[in-house]
N, C-alpha and C positions, 0 to 999 in steps of 0.2 A: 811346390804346388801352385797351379796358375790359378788367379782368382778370377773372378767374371768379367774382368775388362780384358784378361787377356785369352778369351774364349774369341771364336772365329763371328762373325755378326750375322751370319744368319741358327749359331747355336746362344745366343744371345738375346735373338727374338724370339725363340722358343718358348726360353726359358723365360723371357719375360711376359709373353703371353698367358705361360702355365700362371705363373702367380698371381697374375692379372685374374687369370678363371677363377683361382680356391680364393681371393677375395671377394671375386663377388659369391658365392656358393656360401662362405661366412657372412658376408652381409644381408643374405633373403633368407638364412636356417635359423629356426624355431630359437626364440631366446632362453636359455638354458632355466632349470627351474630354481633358479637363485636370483632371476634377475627377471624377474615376471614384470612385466607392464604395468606402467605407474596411473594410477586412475586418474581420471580429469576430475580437477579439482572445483567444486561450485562454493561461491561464497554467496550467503545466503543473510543483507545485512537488515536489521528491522529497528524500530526508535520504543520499543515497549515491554513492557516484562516478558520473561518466559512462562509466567503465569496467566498472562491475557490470553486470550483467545487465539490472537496472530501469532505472539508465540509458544503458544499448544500446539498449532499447524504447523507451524514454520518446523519444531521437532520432528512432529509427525513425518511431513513432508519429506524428512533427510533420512529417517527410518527407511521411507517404503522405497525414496529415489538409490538408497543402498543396496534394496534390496533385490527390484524388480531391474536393476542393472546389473547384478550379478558382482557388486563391488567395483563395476566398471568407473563410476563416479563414487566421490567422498564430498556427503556436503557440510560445508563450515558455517554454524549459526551463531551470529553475532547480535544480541542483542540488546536492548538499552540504550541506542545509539554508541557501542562501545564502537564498532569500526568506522561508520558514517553518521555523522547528525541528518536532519531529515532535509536542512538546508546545503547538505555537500553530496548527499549520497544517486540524487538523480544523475549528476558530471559523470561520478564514479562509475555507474551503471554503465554510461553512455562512451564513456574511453577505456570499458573492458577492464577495471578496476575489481567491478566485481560482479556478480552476474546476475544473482536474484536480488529482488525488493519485494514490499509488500507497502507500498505508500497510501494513504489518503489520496483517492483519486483530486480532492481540492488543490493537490499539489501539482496538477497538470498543466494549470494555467501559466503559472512564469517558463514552463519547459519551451510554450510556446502552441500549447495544443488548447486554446482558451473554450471552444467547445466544451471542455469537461465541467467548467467552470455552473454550468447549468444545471448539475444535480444538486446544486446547491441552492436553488430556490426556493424559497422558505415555504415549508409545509406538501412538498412536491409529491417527496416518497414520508411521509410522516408516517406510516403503516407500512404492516411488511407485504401485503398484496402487493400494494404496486410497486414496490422496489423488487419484487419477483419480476411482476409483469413488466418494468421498466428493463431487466436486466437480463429478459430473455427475447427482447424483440430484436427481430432486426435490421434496428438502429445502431445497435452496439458494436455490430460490425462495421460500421462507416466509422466511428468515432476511434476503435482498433486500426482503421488503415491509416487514420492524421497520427496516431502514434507513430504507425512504422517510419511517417516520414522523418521524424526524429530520430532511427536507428532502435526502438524501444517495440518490443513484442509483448500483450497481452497472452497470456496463457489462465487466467479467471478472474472471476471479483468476487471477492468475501466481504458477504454484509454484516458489517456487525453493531446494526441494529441504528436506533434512534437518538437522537443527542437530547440530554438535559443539560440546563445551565447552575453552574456552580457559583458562587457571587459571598462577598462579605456585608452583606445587605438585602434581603429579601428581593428579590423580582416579583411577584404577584402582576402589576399591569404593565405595560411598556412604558410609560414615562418613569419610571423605577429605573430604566437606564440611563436614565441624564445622565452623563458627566461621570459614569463609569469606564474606567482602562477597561476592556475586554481583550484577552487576547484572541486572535481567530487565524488562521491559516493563509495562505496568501493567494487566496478567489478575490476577484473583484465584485462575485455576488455577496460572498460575507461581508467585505466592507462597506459595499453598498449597506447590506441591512443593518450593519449594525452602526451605522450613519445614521439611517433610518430612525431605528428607535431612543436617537441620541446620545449615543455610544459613544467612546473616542477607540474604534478600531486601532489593537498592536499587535505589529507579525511578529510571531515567536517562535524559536524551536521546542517541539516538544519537553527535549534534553532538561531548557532552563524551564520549564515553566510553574516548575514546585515550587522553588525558593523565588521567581518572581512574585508566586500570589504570598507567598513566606514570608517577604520584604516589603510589599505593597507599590511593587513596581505596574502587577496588576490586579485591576479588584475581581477579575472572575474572567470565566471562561465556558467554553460550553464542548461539551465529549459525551461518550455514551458510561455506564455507572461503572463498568467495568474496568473498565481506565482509571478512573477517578478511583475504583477500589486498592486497584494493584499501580500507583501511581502513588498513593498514599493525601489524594488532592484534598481528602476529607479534612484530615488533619489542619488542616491550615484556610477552611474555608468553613462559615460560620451556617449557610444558608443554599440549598440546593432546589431548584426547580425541576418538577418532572414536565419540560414543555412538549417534548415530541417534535421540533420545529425543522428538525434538519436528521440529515441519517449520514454514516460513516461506513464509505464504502471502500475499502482496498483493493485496488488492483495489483494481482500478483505477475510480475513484469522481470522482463530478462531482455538483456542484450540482444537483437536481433541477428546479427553477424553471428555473436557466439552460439547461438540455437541454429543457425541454418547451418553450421557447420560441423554440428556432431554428426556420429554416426548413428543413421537410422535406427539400431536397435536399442543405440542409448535413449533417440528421442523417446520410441514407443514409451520402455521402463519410466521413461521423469512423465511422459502425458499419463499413465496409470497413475502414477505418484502425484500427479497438480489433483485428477479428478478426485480421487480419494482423500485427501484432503482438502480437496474443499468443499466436500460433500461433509465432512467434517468438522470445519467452521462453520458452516452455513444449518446444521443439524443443533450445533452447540450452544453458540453467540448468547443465542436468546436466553437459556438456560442462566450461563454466566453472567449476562445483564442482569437478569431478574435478583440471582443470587446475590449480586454486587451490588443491586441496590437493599436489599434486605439487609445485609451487613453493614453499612453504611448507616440504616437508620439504629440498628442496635446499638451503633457504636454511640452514642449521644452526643458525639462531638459535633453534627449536623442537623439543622431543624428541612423536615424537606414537605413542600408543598405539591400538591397534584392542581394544576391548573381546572378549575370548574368548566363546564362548557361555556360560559358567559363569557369564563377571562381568557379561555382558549381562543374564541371568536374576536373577544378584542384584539388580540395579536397578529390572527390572522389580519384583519381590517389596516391592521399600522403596518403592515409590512408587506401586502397587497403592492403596492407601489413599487414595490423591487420587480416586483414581474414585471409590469408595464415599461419601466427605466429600462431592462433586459433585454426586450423585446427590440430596442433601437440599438444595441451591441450585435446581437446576432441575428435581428430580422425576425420578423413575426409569423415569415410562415416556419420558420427553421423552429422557434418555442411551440407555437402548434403543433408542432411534429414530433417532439418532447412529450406535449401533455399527453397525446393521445395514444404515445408509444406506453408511457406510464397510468395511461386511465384518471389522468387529473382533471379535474372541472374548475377551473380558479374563480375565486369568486371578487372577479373584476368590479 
């Protein structure tokens, strides 16, 4: 029997054509139902418990983007900094490592987007009006387009609420910070203020920052109660401030390449899945602040004071100065445009 080489060359091209056709016919036919289409994968990384707030959402979040995808996405929640610390995980984001975050907007500034660094002016958004009204103007859209320049897309922010300070020593007035470690995030407004009140400002990652105040690498820190409950900060800290002085906003943030390249009907399902959860943190937050501070003073391992309006005003007064200092970083009409985006009246 002759085999194919010794076939005539034009029954050769034939036949090589034919096989050429039933491959391609196998490679565009429906993939059999054994070998169904593998979802895109999201990894979804966060530095907080699954009990906080962000990650209550962050669950949520992977529930509905399951769901309203049709299983087209499976998303992966990492939590407690187990995949990312908060100091590695912006990179990660940004070389497609991993796709979602949920950071501390304060952590925008070393990205390189120092703009963000301004909602950290002390006493700004201290109430949640105007962190509403701050976070619905738009202004927020200019500061989303200095992200993209970084390869980084906003898709919401979750407020979760107002910071008190935690401390091995009473805070009541501002000079009660002398010669305190604080740890703070790495804003150049936070260490401004806490210059200010005569601080000695320490960047930290979330990750360590139990067994720093554990060890007395620092004496205190300032987060909102809920953190401080499911963080366990109580435990290890003698003396809590309810100051109101600062708020803790997250922006929930992905890869920009990797978003602009799914396909549309996967985006729609994950944009149902962001608004739905974050109409969910944003509904919640407060709730679980409230609760987390409640528990906190039960626990009697903490003495916590509510700042009087007298000692409120004093604080405001000592750290006034930071806006003023701010104003020569990013220009004074650009802070104007802040306050009035946010309905702040600073009492210069």
């Amino acid at each position: 029997m002759r085999g194919f080489a010794g076939l005539r060359p034009s029954i050769r091209l034939v036949v090589a054509i034919a096989g050429l056709a039933l491959a391609g016919l196998a490679f565009f036919a429906p993939p059999r139902a054994g070998r169904a289409q593998q979802p895109i994968i999201i990894k979804f990384s966060h530095v907080v418990s699954p009990d906080a707030p962000k990650g209550k959402a962050a669950l949520l979040f992977k529930d509905l983007a399951e769901k309203y995808t049709n299983g087209k996405v499976k998303v992966e929640v990492y939590p407690n900094s187990s995949l990312y610390k908060d100091k590695e995980e912006l990179e990660a984001l940004q070389l497609g490592s991993v796709q979602i975050l949920a950071p501390s907007i304060s952590k925008f500034g070393p990205l390189g987007v120092k703009e963000f660094d301004v909602f950290d002016l002390p006493f700004l958004m201290s109430d949640d009006a105007r962190a509403r009204q701050m976070f619905a103007s738009p202004m927020i859209g200019e500061f989303n387009k200095k992200l993209e320049t970084k390869g980084v897309k906003s898709l919401a922010y979750w407020d979760n609420g107002a910071h008190v300070y935690t401390a091995n020593k009473p805070l009541i007035m501002p000079d009660d910070f002398k010669g305190m470690k604080m740890r703070i995030q790495g804003s150049k407004v936070l260490d401004a203020a806490a210059r200010e009140l005569g601080a000695i400002p320490q960047i930290m990652a979330f990750s360590e920052l139990y067994q720093a105040l554990q060890t007395g690498v620092v004496d205190g820190e300032d987060n909102v109660p809920s953190n401080i409950w499911t963080q366990r900060f109580y435990e290890v800290q003698k003396y809590l401030t309810v100051s109101y002085h600062g708020r803790l906003i997250y922006a929930l943030i992905t890869n920009k390449k990797f978003w602009d390249g799914l396909p549309e009907d996967v985006r729609q399902g994950l944009d149902r899945a962001v608004k739905e959860s974050t109409d969910f943190f944003n509904e919640t937050a407060a709730k679980d602040n409230a609760d987390a501070l409640d528990k906190i003073k039960a626990s009697g391992k903490v003495e916590v004071h509510v700042l009087t309006p007298e000692e409120r005003q004093a604080w405001i007064a000592k750290l006034m100065p930071v806006h003023t200092e701010m104003q020569s970083r990013f220009g004074k009409d650009f802070i104007d445009q802040v306050y009035k985006s946010a309905g702040f009246t600073p009492a210069l």
